[in-house]
PyMOL Python script that loads the backbone (N, CA, C, O; Angstrom):
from pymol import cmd

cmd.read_pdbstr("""\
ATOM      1  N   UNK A   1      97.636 103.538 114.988  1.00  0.00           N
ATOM      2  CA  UNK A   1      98.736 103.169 114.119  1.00  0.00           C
ATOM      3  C   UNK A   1      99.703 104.334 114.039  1.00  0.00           C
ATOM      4  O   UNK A   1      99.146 105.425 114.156  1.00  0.00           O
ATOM      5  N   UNK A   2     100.969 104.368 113.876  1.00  0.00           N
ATOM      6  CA  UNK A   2     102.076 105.000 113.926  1.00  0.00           C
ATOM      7  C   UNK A   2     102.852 104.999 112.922  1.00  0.00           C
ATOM      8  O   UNK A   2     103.612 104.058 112.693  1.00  0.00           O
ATOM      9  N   UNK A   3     102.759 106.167 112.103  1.00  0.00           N
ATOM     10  CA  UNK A   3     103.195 106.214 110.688  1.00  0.00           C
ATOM     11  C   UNK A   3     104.405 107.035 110.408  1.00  0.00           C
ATOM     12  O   UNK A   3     104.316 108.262 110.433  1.00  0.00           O
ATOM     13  N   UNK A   4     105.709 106.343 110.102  1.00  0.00           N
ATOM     14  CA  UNK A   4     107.342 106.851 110.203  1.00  0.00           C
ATOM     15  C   UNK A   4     107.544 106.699 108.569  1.00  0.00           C
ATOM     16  O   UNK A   4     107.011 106.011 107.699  1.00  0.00           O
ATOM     17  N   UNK A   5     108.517 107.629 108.601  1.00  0.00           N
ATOM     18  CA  UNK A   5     109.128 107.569 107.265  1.00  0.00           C
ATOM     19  C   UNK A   5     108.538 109.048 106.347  1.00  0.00           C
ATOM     20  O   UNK A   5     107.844 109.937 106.840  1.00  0.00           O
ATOM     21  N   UNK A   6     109.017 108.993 104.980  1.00  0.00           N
ATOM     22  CA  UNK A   6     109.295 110.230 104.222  1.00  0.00           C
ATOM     23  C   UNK A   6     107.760 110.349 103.347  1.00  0.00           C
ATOM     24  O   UNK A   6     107.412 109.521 102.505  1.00  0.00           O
ATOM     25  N   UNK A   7     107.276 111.075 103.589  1.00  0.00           N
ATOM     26  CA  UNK A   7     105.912 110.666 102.608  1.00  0.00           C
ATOM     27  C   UNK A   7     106.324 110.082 101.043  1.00  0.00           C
ATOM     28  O   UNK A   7     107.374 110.429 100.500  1.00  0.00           O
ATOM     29  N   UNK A   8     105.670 109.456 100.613  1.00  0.00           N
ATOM     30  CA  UNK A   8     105.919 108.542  99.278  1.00  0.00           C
ATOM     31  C   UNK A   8     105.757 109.613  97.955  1.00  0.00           C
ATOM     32  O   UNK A   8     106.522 109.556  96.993  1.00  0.00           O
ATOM     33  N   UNK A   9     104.914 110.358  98.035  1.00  0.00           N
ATOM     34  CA  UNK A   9     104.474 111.025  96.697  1.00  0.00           C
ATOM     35  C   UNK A   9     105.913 112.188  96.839  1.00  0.00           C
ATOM     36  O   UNK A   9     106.729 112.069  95.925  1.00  0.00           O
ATOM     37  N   UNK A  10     106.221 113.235  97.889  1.00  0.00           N
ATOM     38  CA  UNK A  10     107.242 114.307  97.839  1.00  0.00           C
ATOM     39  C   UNK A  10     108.486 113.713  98.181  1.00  0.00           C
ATOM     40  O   UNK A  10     109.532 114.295  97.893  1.00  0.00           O
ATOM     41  N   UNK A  11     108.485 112.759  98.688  1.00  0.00           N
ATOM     42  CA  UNK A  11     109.870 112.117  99.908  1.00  0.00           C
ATOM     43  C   UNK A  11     110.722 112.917 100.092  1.00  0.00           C
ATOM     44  O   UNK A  11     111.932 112.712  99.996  1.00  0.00           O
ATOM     45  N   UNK A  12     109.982 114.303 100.486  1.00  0.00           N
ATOM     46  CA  UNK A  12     110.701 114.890 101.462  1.00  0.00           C
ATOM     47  C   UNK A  12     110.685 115.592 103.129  1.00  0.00           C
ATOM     48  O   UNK A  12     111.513 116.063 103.908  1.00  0.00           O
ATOM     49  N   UNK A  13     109.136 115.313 103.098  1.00  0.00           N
ATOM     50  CA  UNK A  13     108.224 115.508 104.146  1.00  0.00           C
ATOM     51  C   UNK A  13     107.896 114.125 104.620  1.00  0.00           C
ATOM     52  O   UNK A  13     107.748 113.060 104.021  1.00  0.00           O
ATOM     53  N   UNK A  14     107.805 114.588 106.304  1.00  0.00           N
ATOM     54  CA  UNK A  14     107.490 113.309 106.986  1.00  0.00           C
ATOM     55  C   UNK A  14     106.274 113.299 106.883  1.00  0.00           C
ATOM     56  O   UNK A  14     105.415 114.173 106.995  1.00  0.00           O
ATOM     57  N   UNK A  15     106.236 111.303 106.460  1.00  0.00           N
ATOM     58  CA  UNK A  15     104.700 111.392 106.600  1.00  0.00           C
ATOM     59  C   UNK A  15     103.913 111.362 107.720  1.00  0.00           C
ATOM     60  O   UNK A  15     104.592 111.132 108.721  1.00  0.00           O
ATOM     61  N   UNK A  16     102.397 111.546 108.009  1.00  0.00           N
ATOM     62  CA  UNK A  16     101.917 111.984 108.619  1.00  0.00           C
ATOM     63  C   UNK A  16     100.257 110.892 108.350  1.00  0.00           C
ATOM     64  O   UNK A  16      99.618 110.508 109.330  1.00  0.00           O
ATOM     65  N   UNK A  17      99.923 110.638 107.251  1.00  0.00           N
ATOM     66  CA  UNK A  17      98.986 109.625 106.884  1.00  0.00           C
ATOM     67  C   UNK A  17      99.209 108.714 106.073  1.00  0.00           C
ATOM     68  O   UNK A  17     100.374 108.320 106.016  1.00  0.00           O
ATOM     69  N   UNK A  18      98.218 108.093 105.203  1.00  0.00           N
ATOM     70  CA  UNK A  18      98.098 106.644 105.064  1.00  0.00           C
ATOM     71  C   UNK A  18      97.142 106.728 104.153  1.00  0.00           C
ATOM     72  O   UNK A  18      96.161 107.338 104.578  1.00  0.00           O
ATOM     73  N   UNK A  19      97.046 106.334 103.021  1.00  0.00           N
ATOM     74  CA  UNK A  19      95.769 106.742 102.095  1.00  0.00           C
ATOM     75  C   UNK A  19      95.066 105.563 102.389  1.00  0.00           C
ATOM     76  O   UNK A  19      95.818 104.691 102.824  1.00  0.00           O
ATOM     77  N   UNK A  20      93.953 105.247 102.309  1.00  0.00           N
ATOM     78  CA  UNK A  20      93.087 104.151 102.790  1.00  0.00           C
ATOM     79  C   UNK A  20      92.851 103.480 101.461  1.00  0.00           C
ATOM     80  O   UNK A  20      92.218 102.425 101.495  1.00  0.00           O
ATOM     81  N   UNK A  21      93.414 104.094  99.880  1.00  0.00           N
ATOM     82  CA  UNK A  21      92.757 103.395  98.693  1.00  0.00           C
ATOM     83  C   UNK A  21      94.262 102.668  98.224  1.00  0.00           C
ATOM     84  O   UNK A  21      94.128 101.621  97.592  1.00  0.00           O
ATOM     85  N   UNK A  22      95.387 103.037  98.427  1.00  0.00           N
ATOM     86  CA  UNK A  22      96.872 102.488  98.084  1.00  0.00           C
ATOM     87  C   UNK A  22      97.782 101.992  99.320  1.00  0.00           C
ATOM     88  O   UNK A  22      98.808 101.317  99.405  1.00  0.00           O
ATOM     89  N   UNK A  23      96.946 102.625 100.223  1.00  0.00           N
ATOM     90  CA  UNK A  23      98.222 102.247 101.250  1.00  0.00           C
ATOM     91  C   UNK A  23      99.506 103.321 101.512  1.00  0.00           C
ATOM     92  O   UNK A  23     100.259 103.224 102.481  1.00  0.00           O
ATOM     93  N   UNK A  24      99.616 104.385 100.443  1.00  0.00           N
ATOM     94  CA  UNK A  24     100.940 105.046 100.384  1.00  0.00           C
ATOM     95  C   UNK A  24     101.101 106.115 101.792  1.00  0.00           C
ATOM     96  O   UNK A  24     100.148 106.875 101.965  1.00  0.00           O
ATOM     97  N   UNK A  25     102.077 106.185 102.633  1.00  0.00           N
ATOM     98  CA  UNK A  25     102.406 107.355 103.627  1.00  0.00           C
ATOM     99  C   UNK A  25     102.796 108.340 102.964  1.00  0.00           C
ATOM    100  O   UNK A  25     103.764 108.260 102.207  1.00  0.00           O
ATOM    101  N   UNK A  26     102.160 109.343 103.125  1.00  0.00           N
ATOM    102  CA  UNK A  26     102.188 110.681 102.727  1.00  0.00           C
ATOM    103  C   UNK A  26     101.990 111.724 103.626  1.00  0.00           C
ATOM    104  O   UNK A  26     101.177 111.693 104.550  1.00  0.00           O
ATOM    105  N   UNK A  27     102.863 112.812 103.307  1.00  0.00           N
ATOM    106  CA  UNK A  27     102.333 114.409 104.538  1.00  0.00           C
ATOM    107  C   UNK A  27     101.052 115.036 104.346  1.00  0.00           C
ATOM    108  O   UNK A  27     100.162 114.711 103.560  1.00  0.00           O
ATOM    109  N   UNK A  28     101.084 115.981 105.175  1.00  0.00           N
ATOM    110  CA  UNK A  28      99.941 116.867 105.060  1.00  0.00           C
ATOM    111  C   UNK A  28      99.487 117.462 103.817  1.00  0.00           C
ATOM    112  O   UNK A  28      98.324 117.820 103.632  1.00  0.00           O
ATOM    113  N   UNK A  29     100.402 117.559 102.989  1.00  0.00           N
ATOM    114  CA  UNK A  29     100.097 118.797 101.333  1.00  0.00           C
ATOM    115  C   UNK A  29      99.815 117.375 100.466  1.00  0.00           C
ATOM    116  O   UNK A  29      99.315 117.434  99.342  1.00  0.00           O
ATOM    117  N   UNK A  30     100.184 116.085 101.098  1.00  0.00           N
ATOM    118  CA  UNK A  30      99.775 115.093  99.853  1.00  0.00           C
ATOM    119  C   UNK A  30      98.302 114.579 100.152  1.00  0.00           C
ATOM    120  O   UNK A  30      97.648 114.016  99.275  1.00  0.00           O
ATOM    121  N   UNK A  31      97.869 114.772 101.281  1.00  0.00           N
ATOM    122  CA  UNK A  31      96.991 113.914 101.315  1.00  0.00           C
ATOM    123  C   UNK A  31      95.740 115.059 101.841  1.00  0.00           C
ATOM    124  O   UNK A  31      95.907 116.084 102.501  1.00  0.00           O
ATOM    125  N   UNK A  32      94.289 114.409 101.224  1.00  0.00           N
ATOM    126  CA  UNK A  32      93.108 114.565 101.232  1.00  0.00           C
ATOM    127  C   UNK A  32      92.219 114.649 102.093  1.00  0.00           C
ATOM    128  O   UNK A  32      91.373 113.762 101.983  1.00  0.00           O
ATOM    129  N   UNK A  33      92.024 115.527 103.110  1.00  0.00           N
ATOM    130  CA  UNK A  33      91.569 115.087 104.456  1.00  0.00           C
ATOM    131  C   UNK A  33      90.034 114.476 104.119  1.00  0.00           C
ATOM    132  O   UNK A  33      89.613 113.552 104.815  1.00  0.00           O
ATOM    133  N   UNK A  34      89.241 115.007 103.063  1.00  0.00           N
ATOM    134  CA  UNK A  34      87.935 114.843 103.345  1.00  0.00           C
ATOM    135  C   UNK A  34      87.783 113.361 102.591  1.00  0.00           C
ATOM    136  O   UNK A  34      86.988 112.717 103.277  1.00  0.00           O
ATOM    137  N   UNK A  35      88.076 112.837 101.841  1.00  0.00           N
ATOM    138  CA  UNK A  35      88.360 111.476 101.261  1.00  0.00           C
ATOM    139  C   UNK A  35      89.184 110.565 101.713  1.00  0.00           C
ATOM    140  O   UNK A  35      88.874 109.425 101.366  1.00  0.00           O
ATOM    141  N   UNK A  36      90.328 110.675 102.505  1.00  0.00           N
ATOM    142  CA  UNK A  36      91.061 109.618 103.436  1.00  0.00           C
ATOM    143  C   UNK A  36      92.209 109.236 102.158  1.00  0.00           C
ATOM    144  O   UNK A  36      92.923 108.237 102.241  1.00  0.00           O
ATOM    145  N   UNK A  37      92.273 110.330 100.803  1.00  0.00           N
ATOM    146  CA  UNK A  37      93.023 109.606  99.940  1.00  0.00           C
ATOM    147  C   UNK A  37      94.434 110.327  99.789  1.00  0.00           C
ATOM    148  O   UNK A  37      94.701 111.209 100.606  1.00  0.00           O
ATOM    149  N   UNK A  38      95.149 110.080  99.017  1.00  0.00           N
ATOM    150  CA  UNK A  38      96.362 110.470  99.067  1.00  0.00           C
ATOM    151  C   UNK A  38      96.358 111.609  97.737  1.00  0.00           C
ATOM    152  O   UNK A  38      95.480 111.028  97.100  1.00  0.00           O
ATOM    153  N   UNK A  39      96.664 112.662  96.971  1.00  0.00           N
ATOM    154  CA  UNK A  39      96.333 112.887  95.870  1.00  0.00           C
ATOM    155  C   UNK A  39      96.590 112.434  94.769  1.00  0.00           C
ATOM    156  O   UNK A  39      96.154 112.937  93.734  1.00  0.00           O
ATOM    157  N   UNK A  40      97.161 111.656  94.800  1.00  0.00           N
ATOM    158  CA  UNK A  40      97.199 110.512  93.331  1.00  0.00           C
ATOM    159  C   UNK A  40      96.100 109.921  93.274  1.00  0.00           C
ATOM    160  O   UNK A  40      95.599 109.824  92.154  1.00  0.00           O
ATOM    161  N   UNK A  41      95.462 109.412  94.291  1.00  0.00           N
ATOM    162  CA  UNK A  41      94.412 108.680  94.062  1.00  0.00           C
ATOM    163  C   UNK A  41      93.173 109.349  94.253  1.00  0.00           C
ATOM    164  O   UNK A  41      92.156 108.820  93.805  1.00  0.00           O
ATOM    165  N   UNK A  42      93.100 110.582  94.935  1.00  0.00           N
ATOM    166  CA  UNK A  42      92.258 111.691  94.897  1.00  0.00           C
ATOM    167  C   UNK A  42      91.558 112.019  93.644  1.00  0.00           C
ATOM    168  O   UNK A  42      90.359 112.139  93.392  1.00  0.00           O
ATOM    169  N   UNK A  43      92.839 112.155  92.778  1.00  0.00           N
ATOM    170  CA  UNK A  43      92.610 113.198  91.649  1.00  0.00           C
ATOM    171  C   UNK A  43      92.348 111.614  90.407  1.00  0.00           C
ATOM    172  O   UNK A  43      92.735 111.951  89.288  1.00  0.00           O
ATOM    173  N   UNK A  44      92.054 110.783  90.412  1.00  0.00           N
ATOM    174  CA  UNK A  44      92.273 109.396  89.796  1.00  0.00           C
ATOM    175  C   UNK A  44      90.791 109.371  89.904  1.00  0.00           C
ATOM    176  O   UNK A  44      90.099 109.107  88.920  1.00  0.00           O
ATOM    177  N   UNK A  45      90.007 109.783  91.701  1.00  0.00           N
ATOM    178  CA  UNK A  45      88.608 109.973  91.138  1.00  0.00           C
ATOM    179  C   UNK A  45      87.849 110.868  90.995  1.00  0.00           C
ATOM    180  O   UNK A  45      86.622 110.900  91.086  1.00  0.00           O
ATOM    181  N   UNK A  46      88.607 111.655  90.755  1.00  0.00           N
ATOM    182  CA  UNK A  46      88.095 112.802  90.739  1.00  0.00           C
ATOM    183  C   UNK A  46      87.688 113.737  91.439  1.00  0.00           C
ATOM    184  O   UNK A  46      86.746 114.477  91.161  1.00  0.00           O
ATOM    185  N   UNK A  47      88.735 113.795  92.923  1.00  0.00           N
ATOM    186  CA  UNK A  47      88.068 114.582  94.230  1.00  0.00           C
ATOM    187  C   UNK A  47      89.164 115.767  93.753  1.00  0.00           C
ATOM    188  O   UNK A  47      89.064 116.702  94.547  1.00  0.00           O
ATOM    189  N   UNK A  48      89.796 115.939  93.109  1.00  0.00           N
ATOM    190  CA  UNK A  48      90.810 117.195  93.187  1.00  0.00           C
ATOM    191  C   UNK A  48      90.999 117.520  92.103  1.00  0.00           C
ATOM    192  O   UNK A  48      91.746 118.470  91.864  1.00  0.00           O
TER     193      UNK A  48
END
""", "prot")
cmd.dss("prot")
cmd.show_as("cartoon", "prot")
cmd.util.cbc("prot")
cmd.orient("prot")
């Protein structure tokens, strides 16, 4: 899959992933490598 556009949480960085629990595209500083989550939803369960 091929993921374009501004990450959702900073929209100012291209995104780069895909949180697997919202769906949201997000860059590298938003998202969670070891959980697949984005940090909104990271920190929602408590991984951050």
């Amino acid at each position: 899959m091929s993921i374009h556009g501004l990450c959702q949480v900073c929209e100012s960085m291209a995104a780069e992933q895909q949180c697997q629990q919202c769906g949201a595209l997000v860059c590298h500083t938003h998202y969670d490598e070891e959980t697949g989550l984005c940090i909104n939803c990271a920190s929602a369960v408590g991984s951050r």
